[in-house]
N, C-alpha and C positions, 0 to 999 in steps of 0.2 A: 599807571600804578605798577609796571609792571619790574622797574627800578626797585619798589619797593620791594612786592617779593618776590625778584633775585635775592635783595641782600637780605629779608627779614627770613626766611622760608628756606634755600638751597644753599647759603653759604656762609655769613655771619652768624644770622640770629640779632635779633633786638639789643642785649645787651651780652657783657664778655662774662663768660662764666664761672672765670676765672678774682676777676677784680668788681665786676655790676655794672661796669663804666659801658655807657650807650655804645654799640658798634658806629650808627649813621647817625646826620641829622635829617630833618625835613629838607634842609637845599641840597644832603646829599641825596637825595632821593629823586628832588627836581633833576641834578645835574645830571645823572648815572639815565633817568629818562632820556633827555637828551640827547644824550650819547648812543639810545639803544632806539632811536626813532629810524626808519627808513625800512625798517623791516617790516616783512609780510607773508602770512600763512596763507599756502593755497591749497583751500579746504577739501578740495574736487582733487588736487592729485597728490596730497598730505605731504608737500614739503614748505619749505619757505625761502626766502629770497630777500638781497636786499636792494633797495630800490633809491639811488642817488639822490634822484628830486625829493624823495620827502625826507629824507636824510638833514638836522639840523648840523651843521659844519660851524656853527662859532665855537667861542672858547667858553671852555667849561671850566670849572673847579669841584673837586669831590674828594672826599676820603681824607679830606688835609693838605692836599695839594692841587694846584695850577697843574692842568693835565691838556690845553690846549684844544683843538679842535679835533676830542677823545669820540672814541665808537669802539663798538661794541667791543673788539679786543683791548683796547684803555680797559675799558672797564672791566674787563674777567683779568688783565694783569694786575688793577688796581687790586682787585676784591683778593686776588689772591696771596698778595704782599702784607694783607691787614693778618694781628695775629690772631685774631680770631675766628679765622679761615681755617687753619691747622686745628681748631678743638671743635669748632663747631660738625664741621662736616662728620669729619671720623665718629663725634654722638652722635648726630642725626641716623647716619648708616646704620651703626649698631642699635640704636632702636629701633632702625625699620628691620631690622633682619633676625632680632631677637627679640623683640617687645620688651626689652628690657630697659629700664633706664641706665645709663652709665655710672659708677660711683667716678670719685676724683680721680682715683687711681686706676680706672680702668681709660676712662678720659686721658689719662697723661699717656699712658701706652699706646693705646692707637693715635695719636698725635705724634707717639714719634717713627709710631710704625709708618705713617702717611708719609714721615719724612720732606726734605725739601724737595724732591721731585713731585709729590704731589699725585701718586700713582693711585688709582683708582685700584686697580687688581692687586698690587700690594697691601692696601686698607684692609678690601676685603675676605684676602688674606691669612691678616692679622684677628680678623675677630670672628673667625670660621674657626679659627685654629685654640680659639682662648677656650676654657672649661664652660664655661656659663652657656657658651652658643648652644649645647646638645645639652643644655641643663634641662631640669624637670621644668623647670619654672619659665623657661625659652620654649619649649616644645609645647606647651602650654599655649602661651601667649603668639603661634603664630596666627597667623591669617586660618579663618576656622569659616566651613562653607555653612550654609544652614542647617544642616542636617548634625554636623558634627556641633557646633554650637548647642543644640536641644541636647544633644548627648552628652556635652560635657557638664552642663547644668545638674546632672543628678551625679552627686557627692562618690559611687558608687562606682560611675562610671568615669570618672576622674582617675583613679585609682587604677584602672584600667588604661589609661592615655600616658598615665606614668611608667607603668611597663612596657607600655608599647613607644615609649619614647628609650627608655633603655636598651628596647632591643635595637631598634635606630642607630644611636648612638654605639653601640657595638658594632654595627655594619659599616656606619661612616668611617668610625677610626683611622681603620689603613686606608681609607681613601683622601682626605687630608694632608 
């Protein structure tokens, strides 16, 4: 399953968000397995490896195309050739680092801020640097421990997170 979410979870998405049109099928999901078999996590000293013998070596097809006796790098060239590699990832980022969802238009920006090199520190970047990131409504929505969660629950004290996200936001600025 792990085929799948690669492509459903970390780098497509289900479908384009652009048009609706499915990213994968179900044999892209068989094949892109395939290609990612051989590998192995080793729990005790937290890396992974990959391992020839269990490695499937026939020929595959995935993503639209005859990609031969494809492994793991096939398959992160394939995924990152499809175009909805370029819109998915840059939203997925931006709403894990601002809780915010993306409009179209902020969608289209970081897609070309990711550009064709594909730079991860460029992305994130691009959407440290946009207004929304140090918005009331982002500082809000991050990751909140339990304590502050009970706190922000009272209407009272919200109001209070909103200033204290202004003041934030004035200290990050020059550093940006």
């Amino acid at each position: 399953n792990y085929g799948r979410e690669l492509m459903e979870l970390f780098s497509l998405g289900i479908t384009n968000v652009t048009t609706g049109a499915a990213n994968y099928t179900q044999d892209d999901v068989v094949e892109v397995s395939r290609a990612l078999t051989g590998w192995k996590v080793n729990a005790t000293a937290g890396n992974s490896y990959f391992s020839a013998a269990d490695w499937d070596p026939g020929e595959k097809t995935f993503l639209g195309a005859a990609r031969g006796d494809a492994d793991m790098q096939d398959v992160l060239t394939a995924i990152r050739a499809q175009p909805s590699y370029r819109t998915f990832v840059p939203g997925r980022l931006y709403t894990e680092l601002t809780g915010l969802q993306p409009t179209p238009e902020v969608r289209s920006a970081l897609a070309a801020a990711f550009g064709p090199t594909a730079t991860i520190r460029d992305l994130v970047r691009a959407i440290a640097t946009r207004p929304e990131f140090l918005s009331d409504a982002a500082i809000l929505n991050r990751t909140k421990s339990p304590v502050e969660r009970v706190v922000a629950a009272t209407p009272k004290q919200q109001v209070i997170a909103v200033k204290a996200g202004q003041a934030i936001r004035a200290r990050c600025a020059d550093n940006l």
